[in-house]
BAVEX-272363 format. One record per residue (C-alpha): x, y, z. Coordinates in steps of 0.25 Angstrom, whole numbers, padded with zeros to 4 digits, always signed. Layout:
XYZ/...
END
This chain:
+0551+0227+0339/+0564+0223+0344/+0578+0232+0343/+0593+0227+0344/+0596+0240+0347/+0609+0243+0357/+0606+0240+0371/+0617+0252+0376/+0612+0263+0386/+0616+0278+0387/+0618+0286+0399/+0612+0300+0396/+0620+0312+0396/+0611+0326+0402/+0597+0326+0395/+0599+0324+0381/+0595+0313+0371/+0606+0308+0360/+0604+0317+0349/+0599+0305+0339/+0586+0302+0348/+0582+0318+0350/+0581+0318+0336/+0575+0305+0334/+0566+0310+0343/+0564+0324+0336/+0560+0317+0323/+0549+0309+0330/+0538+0321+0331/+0535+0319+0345/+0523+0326+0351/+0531+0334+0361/+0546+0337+0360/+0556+0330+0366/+0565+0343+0373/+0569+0336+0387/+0570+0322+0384/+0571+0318+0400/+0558+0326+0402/+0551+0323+0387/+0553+0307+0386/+0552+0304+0402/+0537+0302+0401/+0535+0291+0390/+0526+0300+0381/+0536+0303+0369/+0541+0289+0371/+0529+0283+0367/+0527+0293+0355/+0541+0291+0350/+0536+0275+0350/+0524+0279+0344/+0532+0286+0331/+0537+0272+0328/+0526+0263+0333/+0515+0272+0326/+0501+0268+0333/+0505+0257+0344/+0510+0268+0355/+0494+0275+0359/+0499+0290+0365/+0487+0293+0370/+0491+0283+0380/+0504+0291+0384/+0505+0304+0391/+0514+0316+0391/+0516+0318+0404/+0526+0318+0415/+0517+0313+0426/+0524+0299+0432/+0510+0291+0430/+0509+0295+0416/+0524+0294+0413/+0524+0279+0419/+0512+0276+0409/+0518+0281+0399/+0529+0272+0400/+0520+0259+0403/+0512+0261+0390/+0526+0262+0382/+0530+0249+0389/+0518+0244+0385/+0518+0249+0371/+0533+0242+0371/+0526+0229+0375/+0514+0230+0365/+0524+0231+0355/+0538+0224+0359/+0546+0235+0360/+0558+0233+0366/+0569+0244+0371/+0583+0240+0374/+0587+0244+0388/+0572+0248+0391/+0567+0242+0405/+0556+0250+0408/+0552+0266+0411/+0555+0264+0427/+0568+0273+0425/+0562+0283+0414/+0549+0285+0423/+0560+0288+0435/+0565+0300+0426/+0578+0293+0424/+0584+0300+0411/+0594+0290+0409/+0584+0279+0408/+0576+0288+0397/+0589+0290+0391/+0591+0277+0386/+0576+0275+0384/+0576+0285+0374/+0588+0278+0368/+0583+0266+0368/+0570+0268+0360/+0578+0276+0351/+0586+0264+0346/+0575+0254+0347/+0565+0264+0338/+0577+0269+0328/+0586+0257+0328/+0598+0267+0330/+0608+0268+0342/+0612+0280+0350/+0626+0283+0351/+0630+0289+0364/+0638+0302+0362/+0653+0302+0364/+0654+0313+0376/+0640+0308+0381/+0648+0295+0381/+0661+0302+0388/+0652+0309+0398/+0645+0294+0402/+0660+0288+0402/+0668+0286+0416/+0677+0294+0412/+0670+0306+0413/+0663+0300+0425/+0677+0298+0433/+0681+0313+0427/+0670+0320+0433/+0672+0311+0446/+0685+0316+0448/+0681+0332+0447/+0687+0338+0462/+0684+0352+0465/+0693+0362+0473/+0692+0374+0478/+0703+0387+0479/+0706+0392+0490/+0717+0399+0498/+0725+0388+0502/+0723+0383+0487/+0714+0372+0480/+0706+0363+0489/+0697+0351+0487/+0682+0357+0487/+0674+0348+0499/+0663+0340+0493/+0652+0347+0502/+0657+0361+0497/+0657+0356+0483/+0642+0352+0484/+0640+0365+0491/+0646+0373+0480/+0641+0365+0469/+0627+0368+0476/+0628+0383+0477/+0630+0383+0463/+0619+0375+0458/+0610+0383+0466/+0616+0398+0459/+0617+0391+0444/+0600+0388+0449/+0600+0403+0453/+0606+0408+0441/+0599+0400+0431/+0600+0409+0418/+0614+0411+0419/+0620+0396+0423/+0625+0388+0413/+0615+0381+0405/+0609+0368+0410/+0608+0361+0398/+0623+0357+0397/+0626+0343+0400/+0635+0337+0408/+0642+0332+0397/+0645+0345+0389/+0656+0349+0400/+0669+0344+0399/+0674+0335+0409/+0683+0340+0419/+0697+0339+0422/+0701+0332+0437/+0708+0339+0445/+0720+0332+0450/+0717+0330+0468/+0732+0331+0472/+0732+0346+0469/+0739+0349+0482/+0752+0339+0477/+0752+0350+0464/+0761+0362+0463/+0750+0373+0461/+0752+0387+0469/+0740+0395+0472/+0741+0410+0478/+0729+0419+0481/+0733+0435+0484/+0726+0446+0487/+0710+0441+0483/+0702+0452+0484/+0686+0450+0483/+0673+0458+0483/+0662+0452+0488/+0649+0450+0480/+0636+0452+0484/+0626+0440+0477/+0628+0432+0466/+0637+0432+0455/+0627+0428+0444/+0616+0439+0450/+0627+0449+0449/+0631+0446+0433/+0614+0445+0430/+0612+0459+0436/+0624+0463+0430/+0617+0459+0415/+0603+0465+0420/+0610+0479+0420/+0617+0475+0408/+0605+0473+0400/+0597+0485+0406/+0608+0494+0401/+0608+0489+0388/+0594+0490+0387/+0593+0504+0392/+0604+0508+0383/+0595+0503+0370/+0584+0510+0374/+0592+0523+0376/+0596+0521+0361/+0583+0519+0357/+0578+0532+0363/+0586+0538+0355/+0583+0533+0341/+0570+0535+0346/+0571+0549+0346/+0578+0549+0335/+0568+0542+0326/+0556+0543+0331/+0544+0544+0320/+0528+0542+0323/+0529+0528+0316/+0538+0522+0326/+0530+0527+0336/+0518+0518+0332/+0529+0507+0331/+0534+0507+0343/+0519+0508+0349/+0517+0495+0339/+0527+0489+0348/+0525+0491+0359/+0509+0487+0357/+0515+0474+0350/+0525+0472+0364/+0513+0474+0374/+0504+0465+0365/+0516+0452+0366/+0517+0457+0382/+0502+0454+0383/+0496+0438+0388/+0482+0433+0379/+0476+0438+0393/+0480+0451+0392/+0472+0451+0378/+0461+0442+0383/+0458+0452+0393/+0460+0465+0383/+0449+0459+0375/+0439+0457+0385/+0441+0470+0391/+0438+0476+0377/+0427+0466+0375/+0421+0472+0389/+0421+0485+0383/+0410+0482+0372/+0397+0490+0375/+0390+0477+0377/+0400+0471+0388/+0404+0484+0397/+0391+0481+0404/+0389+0466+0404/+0404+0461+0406/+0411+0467+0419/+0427+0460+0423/+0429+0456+0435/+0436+0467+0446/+0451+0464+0448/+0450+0454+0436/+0453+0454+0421/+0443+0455+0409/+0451+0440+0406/+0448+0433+0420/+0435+0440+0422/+0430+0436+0409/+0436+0422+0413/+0429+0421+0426/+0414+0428+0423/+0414+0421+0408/+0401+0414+0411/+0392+0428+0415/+0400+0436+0404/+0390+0438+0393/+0391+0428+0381/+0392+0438+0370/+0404+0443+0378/+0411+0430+0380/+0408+0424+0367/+0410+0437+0362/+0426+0437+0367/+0430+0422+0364/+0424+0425+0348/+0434+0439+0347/+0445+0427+0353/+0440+0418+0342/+0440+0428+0331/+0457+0432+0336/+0459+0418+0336/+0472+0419+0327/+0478+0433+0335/+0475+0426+0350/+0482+0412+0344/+0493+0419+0340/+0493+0427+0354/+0494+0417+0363/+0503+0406+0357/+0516+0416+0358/+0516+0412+0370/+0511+0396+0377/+0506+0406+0389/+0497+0413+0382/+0490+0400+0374/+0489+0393+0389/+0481+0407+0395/+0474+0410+0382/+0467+0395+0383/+0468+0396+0398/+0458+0407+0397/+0447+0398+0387/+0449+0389+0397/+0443+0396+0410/+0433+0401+0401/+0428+0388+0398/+0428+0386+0411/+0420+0397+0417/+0409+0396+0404/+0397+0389+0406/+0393+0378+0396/+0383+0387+0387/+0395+0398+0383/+0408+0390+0384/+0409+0386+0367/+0412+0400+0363/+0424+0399+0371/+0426+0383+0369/+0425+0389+0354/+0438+0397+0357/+0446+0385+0362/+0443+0378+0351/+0447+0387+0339/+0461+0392+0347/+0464+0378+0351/+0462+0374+0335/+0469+0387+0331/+0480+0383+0341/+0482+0370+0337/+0487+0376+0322/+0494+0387+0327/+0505+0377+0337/+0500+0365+0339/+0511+0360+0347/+0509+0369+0356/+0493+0369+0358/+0494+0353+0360/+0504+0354+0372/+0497+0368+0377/+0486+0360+0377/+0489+0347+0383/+0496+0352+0394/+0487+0365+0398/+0474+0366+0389/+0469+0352+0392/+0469+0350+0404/+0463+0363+0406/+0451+0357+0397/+0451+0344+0406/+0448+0352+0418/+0436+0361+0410/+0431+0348+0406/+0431+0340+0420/+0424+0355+0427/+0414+0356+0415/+0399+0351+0420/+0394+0349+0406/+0399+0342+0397/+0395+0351+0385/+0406+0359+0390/+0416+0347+0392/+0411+0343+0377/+0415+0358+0373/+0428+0356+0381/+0432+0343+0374/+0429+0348+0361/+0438+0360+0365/+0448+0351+0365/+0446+0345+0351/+0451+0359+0346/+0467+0357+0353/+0467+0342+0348/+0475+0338+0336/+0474+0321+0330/+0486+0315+0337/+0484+0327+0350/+0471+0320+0354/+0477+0307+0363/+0486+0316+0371/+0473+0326+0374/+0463+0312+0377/+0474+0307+0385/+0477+0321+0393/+0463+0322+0395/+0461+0308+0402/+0471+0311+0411/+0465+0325+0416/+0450+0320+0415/+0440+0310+0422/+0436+0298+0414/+0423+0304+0413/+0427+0317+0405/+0438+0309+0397/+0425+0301+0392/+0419+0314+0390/+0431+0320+0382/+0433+0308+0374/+0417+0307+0371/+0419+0323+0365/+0433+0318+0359/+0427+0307+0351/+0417+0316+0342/+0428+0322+0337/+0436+0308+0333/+0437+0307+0317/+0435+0292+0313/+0447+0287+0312/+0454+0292+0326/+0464+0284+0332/+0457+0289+0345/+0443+0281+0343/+0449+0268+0349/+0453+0275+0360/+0440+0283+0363/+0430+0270+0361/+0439+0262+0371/+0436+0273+0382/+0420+0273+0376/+0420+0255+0377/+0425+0258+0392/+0416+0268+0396/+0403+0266+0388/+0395+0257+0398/+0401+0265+0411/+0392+0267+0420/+0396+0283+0420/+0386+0288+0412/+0397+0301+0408/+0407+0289+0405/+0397+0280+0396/+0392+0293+0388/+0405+0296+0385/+0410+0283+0381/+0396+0283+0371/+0401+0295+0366/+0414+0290+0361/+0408+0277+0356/+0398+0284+0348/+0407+0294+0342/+0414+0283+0339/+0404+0274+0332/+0400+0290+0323/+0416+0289+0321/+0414+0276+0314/+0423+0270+0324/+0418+0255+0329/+0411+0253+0341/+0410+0243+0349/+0399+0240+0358/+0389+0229+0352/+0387+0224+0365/+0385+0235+0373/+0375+0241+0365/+0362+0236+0375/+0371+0240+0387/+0373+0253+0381/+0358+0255+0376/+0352+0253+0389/+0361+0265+0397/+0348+0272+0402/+0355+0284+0402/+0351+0294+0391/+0362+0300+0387/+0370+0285+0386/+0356+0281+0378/+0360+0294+0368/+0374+0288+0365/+0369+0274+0364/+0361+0279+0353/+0372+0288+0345/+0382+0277+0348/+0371+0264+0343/+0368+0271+0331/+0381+0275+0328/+0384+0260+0328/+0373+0257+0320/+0377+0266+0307/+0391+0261+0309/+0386+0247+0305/+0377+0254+0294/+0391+0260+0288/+0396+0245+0287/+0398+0242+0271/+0391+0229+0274/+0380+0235+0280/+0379+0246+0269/+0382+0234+0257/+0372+0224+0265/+0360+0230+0272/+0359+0247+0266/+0360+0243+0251/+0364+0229+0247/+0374+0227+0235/+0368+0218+0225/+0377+0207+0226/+0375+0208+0244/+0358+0206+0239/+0356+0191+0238/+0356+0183+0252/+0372+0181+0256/+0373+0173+0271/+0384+0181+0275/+0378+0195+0270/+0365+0192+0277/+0374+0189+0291/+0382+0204+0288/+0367+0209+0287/+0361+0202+0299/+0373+0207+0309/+0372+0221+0302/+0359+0224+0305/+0359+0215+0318/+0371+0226+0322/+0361+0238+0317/+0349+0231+0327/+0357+0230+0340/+0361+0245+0340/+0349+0249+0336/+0342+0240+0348/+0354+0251+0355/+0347+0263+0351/+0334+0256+0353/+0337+0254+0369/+0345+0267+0370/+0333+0275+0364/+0323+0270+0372/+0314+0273+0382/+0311+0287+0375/+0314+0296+0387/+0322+0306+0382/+0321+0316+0370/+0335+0318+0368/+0338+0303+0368/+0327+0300+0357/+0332+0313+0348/+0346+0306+0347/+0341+0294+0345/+0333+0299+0333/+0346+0306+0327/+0354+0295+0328/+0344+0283+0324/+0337+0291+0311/+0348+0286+0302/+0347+0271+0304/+0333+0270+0304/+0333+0263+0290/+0344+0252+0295/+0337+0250+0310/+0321+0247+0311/+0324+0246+0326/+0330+0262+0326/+0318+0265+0316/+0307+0260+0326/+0315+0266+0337/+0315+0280+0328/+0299+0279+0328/+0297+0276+0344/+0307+0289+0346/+0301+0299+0336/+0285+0295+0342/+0290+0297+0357/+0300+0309+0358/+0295+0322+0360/+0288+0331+0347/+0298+0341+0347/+0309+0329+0343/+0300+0323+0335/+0297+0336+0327/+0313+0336+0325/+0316+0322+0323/+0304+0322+0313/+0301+0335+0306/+0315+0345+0309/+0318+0351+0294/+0331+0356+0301/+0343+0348+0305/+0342+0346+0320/+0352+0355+0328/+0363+0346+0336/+0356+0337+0348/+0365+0337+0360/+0364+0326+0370/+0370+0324+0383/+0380+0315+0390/+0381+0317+0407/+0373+0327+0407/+0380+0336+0396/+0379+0338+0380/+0387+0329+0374/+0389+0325+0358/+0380+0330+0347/+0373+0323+0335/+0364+0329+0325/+0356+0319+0314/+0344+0326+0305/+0332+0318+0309/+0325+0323+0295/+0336+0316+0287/+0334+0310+0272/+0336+0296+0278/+0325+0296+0289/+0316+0299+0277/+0319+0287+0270/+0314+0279+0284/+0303+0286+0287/+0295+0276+0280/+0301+0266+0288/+0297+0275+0300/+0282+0275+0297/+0279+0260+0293/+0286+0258+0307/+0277+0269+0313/+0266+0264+0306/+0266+0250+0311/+0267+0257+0325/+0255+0264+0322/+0248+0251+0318/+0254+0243+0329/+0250+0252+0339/+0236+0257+0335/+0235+0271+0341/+0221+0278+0341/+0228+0292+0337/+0244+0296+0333/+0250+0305+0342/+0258+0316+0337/+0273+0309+0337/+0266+0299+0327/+0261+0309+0319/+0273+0315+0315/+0281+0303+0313/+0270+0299+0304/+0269+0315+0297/+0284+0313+0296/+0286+0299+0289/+0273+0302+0279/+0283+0315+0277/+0295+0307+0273/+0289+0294+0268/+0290+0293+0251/+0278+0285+0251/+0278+0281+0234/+0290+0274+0237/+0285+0265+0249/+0277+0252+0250/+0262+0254+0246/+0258+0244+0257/+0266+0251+0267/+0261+0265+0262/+0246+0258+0264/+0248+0254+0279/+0255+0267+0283/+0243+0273+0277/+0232+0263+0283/+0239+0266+0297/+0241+0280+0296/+0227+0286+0290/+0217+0286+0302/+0230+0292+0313/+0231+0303+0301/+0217+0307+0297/+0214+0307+0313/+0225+0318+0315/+0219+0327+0306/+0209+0332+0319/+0220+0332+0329/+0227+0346+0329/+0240+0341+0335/+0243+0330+0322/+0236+0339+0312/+0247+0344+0304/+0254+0330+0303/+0240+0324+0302/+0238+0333+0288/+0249+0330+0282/+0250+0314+0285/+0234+0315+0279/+0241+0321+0267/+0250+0309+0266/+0241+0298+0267/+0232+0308+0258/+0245+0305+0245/+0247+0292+0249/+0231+0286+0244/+0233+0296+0233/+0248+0297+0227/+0254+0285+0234/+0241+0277+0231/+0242+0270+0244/+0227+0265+0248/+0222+0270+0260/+0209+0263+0267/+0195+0274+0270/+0204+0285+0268/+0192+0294+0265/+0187+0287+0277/+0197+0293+0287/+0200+0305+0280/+0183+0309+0282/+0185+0304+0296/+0197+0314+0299/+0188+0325+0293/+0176+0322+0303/+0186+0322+0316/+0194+0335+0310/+0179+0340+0313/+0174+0333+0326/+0187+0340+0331/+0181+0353+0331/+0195+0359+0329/+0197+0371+0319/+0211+0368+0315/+0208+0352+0314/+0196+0358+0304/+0203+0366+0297/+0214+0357+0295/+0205+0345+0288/+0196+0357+0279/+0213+0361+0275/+0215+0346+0272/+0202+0343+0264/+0204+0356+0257/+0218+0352+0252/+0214+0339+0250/+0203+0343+0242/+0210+0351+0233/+0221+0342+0230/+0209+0333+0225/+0206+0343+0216/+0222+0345+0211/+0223+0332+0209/+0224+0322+0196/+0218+0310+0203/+0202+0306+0208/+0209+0300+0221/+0209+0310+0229/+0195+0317+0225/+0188+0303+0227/+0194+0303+0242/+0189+0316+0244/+0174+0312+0239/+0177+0299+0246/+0181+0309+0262/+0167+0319+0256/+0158+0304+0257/+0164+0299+0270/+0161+0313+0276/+0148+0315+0271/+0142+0301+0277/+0148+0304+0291/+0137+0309+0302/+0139+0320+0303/+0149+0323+0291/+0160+0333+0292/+0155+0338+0279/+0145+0346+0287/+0155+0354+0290/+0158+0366+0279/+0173+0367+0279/+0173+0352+0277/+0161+0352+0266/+0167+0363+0259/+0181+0356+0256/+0175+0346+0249/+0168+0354+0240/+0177+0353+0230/+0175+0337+0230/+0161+0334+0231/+0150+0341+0222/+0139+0339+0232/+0136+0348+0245/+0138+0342+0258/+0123+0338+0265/+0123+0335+0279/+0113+0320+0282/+0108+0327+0295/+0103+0341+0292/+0095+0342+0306/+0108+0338+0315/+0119+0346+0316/+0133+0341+0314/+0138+0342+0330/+0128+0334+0334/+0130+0325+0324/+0145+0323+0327/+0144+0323+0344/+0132+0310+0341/+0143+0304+0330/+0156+0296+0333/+0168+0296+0326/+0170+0282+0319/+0183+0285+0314/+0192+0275+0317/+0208+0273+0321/
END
């Protein structure tokens, strides 16, 4: 952009800006008034905002700082000369920020000047008397000003040292005498210019006489005469007003006025009183309560307000908690307290502050709580005047509660705090304040907290994942977490991410709090190629013009699912070796909706579930209710949340999936018994499996594998229950699915004959339960099938040496079935015998 503006240069006159630019200025909305512009404009910072007005997007404030710090100044001023560069601005008469930087308001002057013409394409015109007061002959009149001094021989030239001695003495009593000099704020230009006086005065014809001068001396100044003179003054007058109104008073005095005056007076002492006066009112009544005289004692020589301050941490919580909800519920009266005056908001947050401080980590939300809701309550009532309260005092108060906090839940609760003072365009100048008052390791900390509360199209997101790209492979542990943390939040935020060629580097950080994060982050990755249109339109469900073989479509699906593999060979890596329960909890929350898109995650799902500990298993697998929040940690604190139902409509539709894998697993590995963890990942997909709608060869195999590991747990107590019910299932496959199932009268005799052999009563009770029920379902039901199997279990038991049958409770449930008694082959021997010289052939 180039200008042919005028290239003219002004010489200031006193402080002020030409009236043109003040109120072009005015009209731009600035962040912060301009009121002094030599003080205001000298740091660079409204410079760069008034180019960002016209240049909307290409100036970044975050990078500018309003300070009047010489190092933040000087950077100020480079990244506007580099901005001026980027953009080929160029501003007549500008050579550089050297004299602006030294102060020099003469160089700003013409600045300002300059960018005003180059911006609005209009001139300034130089004021007539400001013209006159920069001409020479003004300079030459005010050169030419003697001063002479009466005395008795006449007028004599006054010395130049006593003239500077005189002008001294009275710079120091105008200093002295502030209230009553003349106002500083009238320029040099507003007098008029004096007259010379001619220097051959003694060549003139004036006569002076001096007669009879008498004089009294006076005892200190002049001006502290005339001001004690007015203090008696106004002490008469206000004496004399009270005298009157005594009077009327006891002329016109009724009841009613009475209760006025006490009214007033009430009213006067209230607007006398500071929030700590009423702070400390309400905890000495609080004290007071019959539950706190005895258990809450203040401090000797110390206020209720600082010895509740300082002993906040061994006060009871009902009496803490108790006092920062009666503050909670007066939001609206304390609010309307404390900002009639900037003091009072500074000590009233001052006060939340030191008790943030002094609480420990496991009572500090009630009080974080407060922050939060009179900073938002702040924010609407004078928003201008919480932002700049709270940048210049609040913040860095917050930085040092931060960098003194040892765990981070408290420095996550602290960061959130700040959320609640942060407006849209307010959250660049807060980032920018904190990096300067923080470490790189808290500002990673603050940014990773900041990020989950990014919306997904914030302008702050490329900002935020440059600082993660940087950090993310550190060898800091804090510094690495952090980065994650940004990057996941903003993969979840649907911004893209970047780090296809990182993902083995960042899968095989041993360290298990990294290993969470790759998790988060990988799956992250992995729905957002999911939610791609070509991946929806391609690979979830085809249109049915996209069905028939296309080269190009097939290479879309090839790289699709080529993506979906490699971060899923991510989680993969992170996730194991299975060391740690809280590791393998996440990775099942965040894997369970991609198991249908990933057979890598859904084999991976399997190892998890068969090796973490029952208690995860029994809420991964069998939970009803929604699973409270899981917190894990980064160095060595909580850190972000994430909460996924296990038990969700979704896992059902794969749970088939989950058992053909778990059932070639089975097969592949050949195992003489199941222990638990396989029982109940087999109880759960028989739950959740639709078996009428599934293969009939699949259903067979996942029968033919299943039946001896099922029919043998019904004489373990351990598996009994899950063994009961997975009979059950095989039980309605033979005979509602109609799946064909090999000696399954066979194996079901068998399981009866060890129920026995083990001699346990609540293993025989639960197979007489399970005949019983069997047997009368047989009896309810339309079809021969199930009564033949029943007769088919009665032969298989009644040919084995010795037979179950011999037992009553087992002879008597079959009963109902079989119209001939039950007679033993070896009437002479008795069954225990019989069964310690027999060997078990069932076989596995």
């Amino acid at each position: 952009m180039s200008s042919n503006t005028n290239t003219q240069t002004f010489q200031p006159v006193g402080k002020a800006l030409p009236r043109e630019i003040i109120k072009w200025i005015q009209g731009l909305d600035l962040s912060y008034s301009v009121k002094d512009p030599r003080r205001d404009l000298s740091n660079g910072f409204l410079i760069a905002e008034i180019f960002s007005r016209y240049y909307p997007g290409r100036v970044q404030m975050h990078s500018f700082d309003n300070s009047q710090k010489d190092e933040r100044r000087q950077n100020n001023y480079q990244q506007l000369e580099l901005f001026f560069k980027k953009n080929d601005i160029v501003i007549p008469n500008h050579k550089g920020f050297v004299e602006i930087l030294d102060n020099d308001w003469n160089a700003l002057y013409n600045f300002l000047v300059s960018i005003y013409s180059f911006l609005t394409q209009r001139k300034v015109i130089n004021p007539p008397l400001a013209s006159y007061v920069n001409s020479k002959e003004f300079a030459t009149s005010t050169q030419n000003t003697q001063t002479f001094l009466l005395k008795e021989k006449g007028i004599e030239k006054l010395q130049e040292e006593q003239k500077q001695e005189d002008q001294f003495q009275k710079e120091q009593l105008s200093e002295k005498h502030a209230p009553l000099s003349v106002s500083s704020k009238r320029t040099n230009f507003m007098r008029v210019p004096s007259k010379p006086i001619s220097q051959n005065l003694e060549n003139l014809n004036y006569q002076i006489e001096v007669k009879n001068i008498s004089y009294r001396p006076v005892q200190g100044s002049l001006l502290k005469l005339k001001e004690e003179q007015q203090q008696q003054e106004k002490q008469q007058e206000k004496l004399n007003s009270n005298n009157d109104r005594q009077i009327q008073d006891s002329f016109q005095k009724t009841p009613m006025d009475e209760n006025k005056r006490e009214a007033t007076s009430t009213r006067e002492k209230q607007l006398d009183k500071s929030i700590y006066d009423i702070l400390n009112e309400a905890l000495t009544q609080r004290q007071q309560f019959p539950q706190f005289v005895q258990t809450v004692q203040f401090k000797q020589n110390a206020t209720a307000l600082q010895s509740f301050i300082d002993l906040i941490d061994i006060y009871p919580d009902d009496f803490v908690n108790g006092f920062f909800q009666e503050l909670i519920t007066q939001k609206e009266a304390y609010i309307n307290f404390i900002f009639k005056d900037t003091n009072e908001v500074w000590k009233f947050f001052k006060f939340t502050f030191q008790c943030i401080q002094n609480l420990p980590v496991q009572r500090v939300h009630v009080c974080i709580d407060l922050v939060n809701q009179f900073g938002a309550r702040s924010l609407q009532k004078d928003a201008l005047k919480t932002r700049s309260l709270f940048l210049e005092f609040f913040l860095p108060e917050i930085c040092i509660l931060i960098k003194q906090s040892v765990f981070f839940e408290k420095k996550q609760l602290l960061i959130q705090m700040i959320c609640s003072f942060q407006e849209p365009m307010f959250k660049y100048q807060v980032i920018q304040t904190m990096k300067q008052n923080l470490s790189v390791e808290h500002f990673m900390q603050c940014l990773a907290v900041f990020s989950g509360f990014e919306q997904e199209q914030s302008e702050l997101w490329n900002d935020m994942k440059r600082y993660g790209y940087i950090y993310f492979l550190s060898a800091s542990t804090s510094l690495s977490s952090s980065a994650l943390a940004i990057l996941c939040n903003a993969a979840k935020a649907n911004s893209q991410v970047k780090i296809d060629k990182h993902v083995m580097a960042l899968a095989k950080n041993r360290w298990w709090q990294n290993r969470c994060l790759c998790v988060i982050l990988f799956s992250e990755m992995i729905r957002g190629v999911i939610k791609t249109p070509n991946y929806q339109n391609l690979i979830k469900s085809p249109q049915q013009g996209q069905k028939f073989f296309s080269i190009e479509n097939d290479r879309i699906i090839s790289d699709l699912k080529a993506q979906v593999n490699h971060f899923s060979k991510g989680i993969e890596i992170a996730s194991l070796p299975i060391d740690s329960d809280i590791l393998m909890t996440q990775s099942l929350i965040h894997i369970v909706d991609l198991l249908g898109d990933s057979k890598i995650l859904l084999e991976l799902f399997v190892k998890i579930v068969l090796e973490i500990s029952q208690e995860s298993r029994q809420w991964a697998l069998f939970s009803q209710d929604q699973q409270d929040e899981y917190d894990f940690f980064i160095p060595s604190d909580k850190s972000f949340k994430f909460k996924l139902n296990i038990n969700s409509q979704y896992v059902k539709q794969v749970s088939f999936s989950i058992l053909l894998h778990l059932v070639e697993l089975l097969n592949t590995q050949k195992l003489l018994n199941l222990p638990l963890g396989h029982f109940e990942l087999l109880h759960w997909c028989f739950q959740n499996t639709d078996f009428k709608i599934q293969n009939m060869e699949s259903c067979e195999q996942i029968a033919k594998v299943t039946k001896e590991y099922v029919y043998l747990g019904l004489s373990d107590p351990t598996i009994l229950l899950y063994a009961n019910d997975l009979a059950k299932q095989l039980l309605d496959l033979q005979f509602k699915a109609e799946v064909q199932i090999e000696n399954h009268d066979k194996i079901f005799a068998n399981s009866i004959r060890l129920a026995l052999k083990a001699e346990n009563d609540q293993v025989l009770n639960n197979i007489v339960e399970f005949i019983e029920n069997l047997v009368a379902e047989s009896g309810q039901s339309a079809s021969d099938g199930l009564k033949n199997f029943i007769r088919s279990v009665y032969d298989e038991l009644e040919q084995m040496n010795p037979s179950p049958l011999s037992n009553p409770k087992i002879s008597k449930c079959f009963e109902r079935v079989n119209d001939r008694p039950y007679q033993s082959p070896h009437p002479d021997v008795s069954d225990v015998q019989i069964q310690d010289e027999q060997q078990s052939d069932f076989q596995y």
